[in-house]
C-alpha positions as CSV (number, residue, x, y, z in Angstrom):
1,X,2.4,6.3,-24.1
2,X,5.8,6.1,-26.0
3,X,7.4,4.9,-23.3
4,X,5.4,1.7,-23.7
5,X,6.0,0.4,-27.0
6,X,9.9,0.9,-26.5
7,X,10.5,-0.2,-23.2
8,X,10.3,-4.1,-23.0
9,X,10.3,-4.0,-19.1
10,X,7.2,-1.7,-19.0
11,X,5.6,-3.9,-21.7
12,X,6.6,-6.4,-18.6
13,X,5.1,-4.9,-16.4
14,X,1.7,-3.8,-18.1
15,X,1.6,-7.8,-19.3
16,X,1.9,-9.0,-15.6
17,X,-0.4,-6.8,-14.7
18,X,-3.1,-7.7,-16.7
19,X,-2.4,-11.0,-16.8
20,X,-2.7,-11.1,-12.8
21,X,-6.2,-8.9,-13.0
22,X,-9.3,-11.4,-12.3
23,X,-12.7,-11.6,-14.3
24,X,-14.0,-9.5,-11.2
25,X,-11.8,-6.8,-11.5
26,X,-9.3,-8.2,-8.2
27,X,-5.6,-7.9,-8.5
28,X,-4.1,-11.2,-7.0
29,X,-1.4,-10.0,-5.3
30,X,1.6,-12.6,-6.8
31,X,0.0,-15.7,-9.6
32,X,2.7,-17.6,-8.6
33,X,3.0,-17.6,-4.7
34,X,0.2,-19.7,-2.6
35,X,0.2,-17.7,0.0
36,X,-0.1,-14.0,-1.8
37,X,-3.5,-15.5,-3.5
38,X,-5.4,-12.7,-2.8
39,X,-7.1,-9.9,-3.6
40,X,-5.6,-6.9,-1.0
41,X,-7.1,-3.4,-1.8
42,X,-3.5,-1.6,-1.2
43,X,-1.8,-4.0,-3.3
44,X,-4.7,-3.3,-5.7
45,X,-4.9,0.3,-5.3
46,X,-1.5,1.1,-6.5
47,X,-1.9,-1.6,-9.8
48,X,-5.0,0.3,-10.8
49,X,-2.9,3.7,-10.1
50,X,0.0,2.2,-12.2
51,X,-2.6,1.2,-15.3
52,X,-4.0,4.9,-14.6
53,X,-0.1,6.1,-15.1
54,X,0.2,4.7,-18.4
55,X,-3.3,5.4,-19.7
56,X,-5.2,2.0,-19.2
57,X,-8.3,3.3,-17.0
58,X,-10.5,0.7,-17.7
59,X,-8.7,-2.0,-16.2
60,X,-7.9,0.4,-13.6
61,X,-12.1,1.5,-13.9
62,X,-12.6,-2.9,-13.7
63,X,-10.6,-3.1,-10.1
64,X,-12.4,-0.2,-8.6
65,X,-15.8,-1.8,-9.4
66,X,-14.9,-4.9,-8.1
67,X,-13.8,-3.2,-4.2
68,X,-17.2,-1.1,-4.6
69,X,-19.1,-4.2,-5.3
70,X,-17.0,-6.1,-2.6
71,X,-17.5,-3.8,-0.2
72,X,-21.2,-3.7,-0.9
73,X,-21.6,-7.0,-0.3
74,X,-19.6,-7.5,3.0
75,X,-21.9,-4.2,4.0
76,X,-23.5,-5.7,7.4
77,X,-20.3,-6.7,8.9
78,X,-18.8,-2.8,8.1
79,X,-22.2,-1.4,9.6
80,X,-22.0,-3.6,12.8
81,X,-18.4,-2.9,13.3
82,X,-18.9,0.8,13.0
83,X,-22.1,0.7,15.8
84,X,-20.6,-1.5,18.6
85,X,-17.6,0.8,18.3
86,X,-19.8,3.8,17.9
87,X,-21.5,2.3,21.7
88,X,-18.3,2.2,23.1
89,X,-17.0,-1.0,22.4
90,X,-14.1,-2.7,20.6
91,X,-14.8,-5.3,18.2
92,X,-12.5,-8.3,17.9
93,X,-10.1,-8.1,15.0
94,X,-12.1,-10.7,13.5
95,X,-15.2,-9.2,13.3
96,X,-13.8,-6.1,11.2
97,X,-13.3,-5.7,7.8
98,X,-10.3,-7.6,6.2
99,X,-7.6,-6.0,4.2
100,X,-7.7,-8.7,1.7
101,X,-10.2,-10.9,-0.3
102,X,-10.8,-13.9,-2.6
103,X,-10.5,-12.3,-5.9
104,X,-14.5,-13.3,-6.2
105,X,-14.4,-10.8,-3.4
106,X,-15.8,-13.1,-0.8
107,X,-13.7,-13.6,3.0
108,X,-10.9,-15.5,3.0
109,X,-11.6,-19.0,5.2
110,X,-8.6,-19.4,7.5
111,X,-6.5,-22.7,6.7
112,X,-4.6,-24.7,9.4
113,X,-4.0,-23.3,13.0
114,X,-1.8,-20.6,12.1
115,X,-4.4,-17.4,11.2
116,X,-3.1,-14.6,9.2
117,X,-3.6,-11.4,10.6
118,X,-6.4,-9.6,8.1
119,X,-7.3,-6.6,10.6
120,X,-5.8,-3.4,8.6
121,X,-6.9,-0.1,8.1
122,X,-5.0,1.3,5.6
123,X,-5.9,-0.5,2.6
124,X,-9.4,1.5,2.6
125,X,-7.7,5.0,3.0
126,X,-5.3,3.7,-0.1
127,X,-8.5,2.5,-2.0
128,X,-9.9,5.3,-0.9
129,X,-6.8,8.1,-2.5
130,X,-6.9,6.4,-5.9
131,X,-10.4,6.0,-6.8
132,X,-10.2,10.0,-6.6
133,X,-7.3,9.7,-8.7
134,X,-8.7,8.0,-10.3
135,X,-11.9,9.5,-11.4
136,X,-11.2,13.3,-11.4
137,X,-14.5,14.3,-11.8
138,X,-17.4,13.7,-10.1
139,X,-18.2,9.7,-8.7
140,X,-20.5,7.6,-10.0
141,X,-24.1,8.0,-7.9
142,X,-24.1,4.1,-8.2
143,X,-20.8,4.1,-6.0
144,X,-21.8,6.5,-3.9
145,X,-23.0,4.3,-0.9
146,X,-19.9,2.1,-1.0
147,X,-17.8,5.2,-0.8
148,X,-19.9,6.5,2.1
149,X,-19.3,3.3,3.9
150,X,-16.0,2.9,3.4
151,X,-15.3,6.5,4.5
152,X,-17.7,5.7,7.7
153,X,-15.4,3.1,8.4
154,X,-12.1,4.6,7.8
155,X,-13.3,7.5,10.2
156,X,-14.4,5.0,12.8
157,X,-11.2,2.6,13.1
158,X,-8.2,4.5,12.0
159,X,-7.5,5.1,16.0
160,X,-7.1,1.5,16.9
161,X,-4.2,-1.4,16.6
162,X,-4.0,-2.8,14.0
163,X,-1.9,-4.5,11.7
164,X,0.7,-2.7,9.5
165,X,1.2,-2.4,5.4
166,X,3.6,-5.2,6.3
167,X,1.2,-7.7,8.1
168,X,2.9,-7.3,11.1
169,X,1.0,-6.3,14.6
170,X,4.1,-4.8,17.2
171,X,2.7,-2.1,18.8
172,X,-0.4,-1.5,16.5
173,X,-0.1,2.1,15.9
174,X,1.9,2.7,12.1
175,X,3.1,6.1,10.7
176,X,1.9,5.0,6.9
177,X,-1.7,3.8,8.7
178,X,-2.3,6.6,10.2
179,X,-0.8,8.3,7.0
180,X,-3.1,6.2,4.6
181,X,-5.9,7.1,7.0
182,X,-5.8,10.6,6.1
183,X,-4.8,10.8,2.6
184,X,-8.3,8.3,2.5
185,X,-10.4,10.6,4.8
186,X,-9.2,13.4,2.6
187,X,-10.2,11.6,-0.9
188,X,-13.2,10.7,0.2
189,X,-14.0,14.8,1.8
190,X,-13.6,15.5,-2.1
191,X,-16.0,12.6,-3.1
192,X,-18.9,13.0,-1.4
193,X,-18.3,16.6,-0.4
194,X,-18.4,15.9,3.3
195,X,-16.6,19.0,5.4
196,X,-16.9,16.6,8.1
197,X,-14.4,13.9,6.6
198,X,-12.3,16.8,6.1
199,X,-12.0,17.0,9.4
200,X,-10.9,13.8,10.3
201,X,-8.3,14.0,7.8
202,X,-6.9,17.3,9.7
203,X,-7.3,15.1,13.2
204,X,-5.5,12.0,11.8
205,X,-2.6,14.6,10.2
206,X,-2.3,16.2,13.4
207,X,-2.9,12.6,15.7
208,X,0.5,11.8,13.0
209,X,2.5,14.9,13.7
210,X,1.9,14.6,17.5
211,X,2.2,10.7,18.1
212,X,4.9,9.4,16.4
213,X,6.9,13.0,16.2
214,X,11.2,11.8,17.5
215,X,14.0,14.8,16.8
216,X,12.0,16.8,14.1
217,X,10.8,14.0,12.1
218,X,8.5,11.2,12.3
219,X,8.9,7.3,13.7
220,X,7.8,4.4,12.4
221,X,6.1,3.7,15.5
222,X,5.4,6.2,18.8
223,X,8.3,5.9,20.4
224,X,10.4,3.8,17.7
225,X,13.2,5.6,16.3
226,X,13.6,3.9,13.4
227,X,11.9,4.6,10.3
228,X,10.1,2.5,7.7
229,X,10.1,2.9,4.1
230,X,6.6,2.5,3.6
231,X,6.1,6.1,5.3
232,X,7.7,7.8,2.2
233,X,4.1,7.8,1.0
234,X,3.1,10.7,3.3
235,X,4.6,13.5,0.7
236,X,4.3,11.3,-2.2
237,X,1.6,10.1,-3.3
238,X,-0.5,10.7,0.1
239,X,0.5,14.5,-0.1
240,X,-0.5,14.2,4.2
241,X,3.1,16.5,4.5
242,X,4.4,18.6,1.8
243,X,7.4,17.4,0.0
244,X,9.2,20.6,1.6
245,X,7.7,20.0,4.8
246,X,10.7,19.8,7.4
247,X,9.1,17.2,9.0
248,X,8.6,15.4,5.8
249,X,12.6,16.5,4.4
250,X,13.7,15.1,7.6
251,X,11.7,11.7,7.8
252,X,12.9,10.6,3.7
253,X,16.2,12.2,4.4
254,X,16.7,9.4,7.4
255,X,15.1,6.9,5.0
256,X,17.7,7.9,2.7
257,X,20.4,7.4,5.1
258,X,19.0,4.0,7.5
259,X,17.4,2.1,4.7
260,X,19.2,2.3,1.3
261,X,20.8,-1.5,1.7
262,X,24.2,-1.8,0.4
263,X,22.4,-3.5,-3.2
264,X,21.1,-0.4,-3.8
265,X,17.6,-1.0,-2.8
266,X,15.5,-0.1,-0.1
267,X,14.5,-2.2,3.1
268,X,11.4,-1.8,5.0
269,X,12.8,-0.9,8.4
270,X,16.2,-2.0,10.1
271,X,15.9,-5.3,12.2
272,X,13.6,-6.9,9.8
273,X,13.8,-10.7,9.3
274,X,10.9,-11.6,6.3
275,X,12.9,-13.5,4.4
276,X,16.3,-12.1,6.1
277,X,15.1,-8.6,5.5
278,X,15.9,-8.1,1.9
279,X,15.8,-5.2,-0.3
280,X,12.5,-4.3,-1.3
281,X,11.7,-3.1,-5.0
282,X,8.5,-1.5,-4.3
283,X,10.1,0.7,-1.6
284,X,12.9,1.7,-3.9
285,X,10.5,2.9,-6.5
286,X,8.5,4.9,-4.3
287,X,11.9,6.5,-3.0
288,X,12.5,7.1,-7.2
289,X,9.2,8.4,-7.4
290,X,9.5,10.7,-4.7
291,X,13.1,11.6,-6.2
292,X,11.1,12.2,-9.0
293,X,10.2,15.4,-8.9
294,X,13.6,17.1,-8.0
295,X,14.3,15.1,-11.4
296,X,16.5,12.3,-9.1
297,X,16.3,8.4,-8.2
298,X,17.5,7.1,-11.5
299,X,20.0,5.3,-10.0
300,X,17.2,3.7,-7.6
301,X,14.9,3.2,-11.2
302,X,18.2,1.5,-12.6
303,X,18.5,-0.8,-9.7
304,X,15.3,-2.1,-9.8
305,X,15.4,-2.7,-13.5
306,X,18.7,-5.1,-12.7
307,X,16.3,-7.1,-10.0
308,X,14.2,-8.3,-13.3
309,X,14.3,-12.3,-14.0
310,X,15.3,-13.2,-17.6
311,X,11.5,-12.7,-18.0
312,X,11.3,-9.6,-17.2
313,X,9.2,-10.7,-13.4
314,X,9.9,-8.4,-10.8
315,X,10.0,-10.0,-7.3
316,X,8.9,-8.7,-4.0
317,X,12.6,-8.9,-2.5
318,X,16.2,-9.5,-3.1
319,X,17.9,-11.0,-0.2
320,X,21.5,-10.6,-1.8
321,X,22.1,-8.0,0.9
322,X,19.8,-9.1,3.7
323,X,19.9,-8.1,6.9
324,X,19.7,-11.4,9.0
325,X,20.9,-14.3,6.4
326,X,20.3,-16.7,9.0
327,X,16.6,-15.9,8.2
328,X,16.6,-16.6,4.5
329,X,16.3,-20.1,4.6
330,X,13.9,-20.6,7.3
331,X,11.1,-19.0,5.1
332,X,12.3,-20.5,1.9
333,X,11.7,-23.4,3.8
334,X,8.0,-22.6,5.3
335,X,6.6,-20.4,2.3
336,X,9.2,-21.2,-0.9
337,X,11.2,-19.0,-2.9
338,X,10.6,-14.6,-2.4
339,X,7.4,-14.1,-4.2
340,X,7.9,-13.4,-8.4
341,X,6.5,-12.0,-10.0
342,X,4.5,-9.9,-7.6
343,X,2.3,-7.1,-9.0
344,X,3.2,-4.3,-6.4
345,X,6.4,-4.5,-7.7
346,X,5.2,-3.7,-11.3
347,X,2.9,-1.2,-10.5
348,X,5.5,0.8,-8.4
349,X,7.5,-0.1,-11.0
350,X,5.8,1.9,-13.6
351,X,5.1,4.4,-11.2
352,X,8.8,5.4,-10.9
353,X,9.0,5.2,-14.4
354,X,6.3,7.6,-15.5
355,X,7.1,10.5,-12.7
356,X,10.2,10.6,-14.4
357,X,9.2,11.5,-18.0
């Protein structure tokens, strides 16, 4: 922990982070961006992974008490979305279970005529992967129900559309869903001791290899060439492919190559147009984590250090080097400025930084 008291961006960091942490245990994704008011379990899983990094489990303990709890208390609508599906049917989007909360850990109520999509699997198979990590011993009989639904659920709906990491629909099926899917499934196998969970980790695994496979590597998408920076998280921290897996080599080599941005940084996928499809901090410490263990991606660590405000805040995105700059100023315009501080960043943030030493 002697990184902390000497590094004043990881005191930062650790300050933003609990600072941003609610009474309940929620992360808010950004304190001071309206629209990122929320509690999202992936955004929250990797802050409670960070404070796990750096030796701060009980905050980390506070956030996964609050998602069991939450999930516990949204209970019916998980159970009736896993029997109509289990009859044959598909639910509406609506009716399943949202990848983000109030930080009381109540549903959000839509405002205007503009709903925000809130159907995405992957934030339970990231919840999921670091409550394991989290505990590393055997969970908490009191938690055990919660974990059994959430597994129910994962297993039930990570075959559908739904919306990605990045809020966005397209074509519904996502490399790091499916990916997040089975790094979940395979937590929560360990968990509750369930050889059958197992096995739906080894289905979505192979549904990933098979689907989205494009010149001996994966796509973002089936039949999208492009890749996405988000699916660095298969080899690390997912572990779904090996870090010397071909596959995997060949999917964070092309990462490498198409989305490193000129800055330094790392976009989510070409053609983007959030905010002009900026560089993205959280992306470019995952790549340094990754880089991590072949002892690389300090110059990726570096970069995202030289993103900080005088503060020390960490934003979501620099736009210095966007793709589409015609597209900047539309959603300053609609939303304000690029969300900062936003908490993803931090934890990923720290992340990076711990690997490394």
């Amino acid at each position: 922990m002697a990184i902390i008291a000497s590094d004043p961006l990881i005191e930062r960091s650790l300050r933003v982070l609990h600072d941003g942490q609610a009474r309940s245990g929620a992360f808010v994704a950004s304190p001071s961006f309206s629209v990122y008011g929320f509690g999202w379990l992936r955004d929250g899983a990797f802050c409670a992974h960070a404070l796990d990094a750096v030796g701060r489990h009980t905050a980390a303990h506070a956030f996964h008490a609050w998602a069991v709890e939450t999930i516990e208390r949204h209970r019916p609508m998980a159970e009736r979305a896993v029997a109509v599906l289990a009859a044959g049917t598909t639910p509406p989007p609506q009716a399943m279970l949202p990848a983000r909360f109030t930080l009381d850990g109540d549903l959000e109520r839509p405002d205007g005529d503009e709903p925000w999509p809130n159907f995405q699997v992957d934030g339970y198979g990231i919840w999921l992967w670091a409550l394991d990590a989290h505990l590393g011993s055997a969970l908490p009989a009191e938690w055990r129900p919660a974990v059994e639904l959430a597994a129910s659920y994962l297993a039930t709906t990570w075959r559908l559309p739904c919306w990605s990491c990045w809020e966005e629909l397209q074509s519904g099926e996502h490399a790091s869903t499916i990916g997040a899917a089975a790094a979940g499934l395979a937590a929560s196998a360990r968990l509750l001791d369930d050889p059958r969970l197992a096995a739906e980790a080894d289905a979505a695994r192979a549904h990933l290899l098979a689907r989205f496979a494009v010149d001996g590597r994966l796509g973002r998408e089936p039949g999208d060439l492009r890749v996405d920076g988000s699916m660095i998280w298969l080899t690390v921290p997912f572990g779904v492919l090996d870090v010397d897996d071909p596959v995997a080599a060949a999917t964070v080599d092309a990462i490498r190559r198409d989305l490193v941005g000129t800055g330094g940084g790392v976009y989510r996928y070409r053609g983007d147009t959030y905010y002009g499809g900026g560089e993205w901090l959280l992306l470019a410490s995952s790549l340094a984590w990754h880089e991590a263990a072949s002892g690389n991606g300090a110059d990726l660590r570096a970069w995202v250090r030289a993103q900080a405000s005088a503060n020390g805040d960490l934003p979501e995105q620099v736009t210095g080097h966007a793709q589409d700059p015609a597209m900047v100023e539309p959603w300053v315009e609609r939303w304000g400025a690029v969300a900062n501080p936003l908490l993803w960043s931090h934890a990923m943030f720290l992340v990076s930084e711990t690997a490394a030493r």
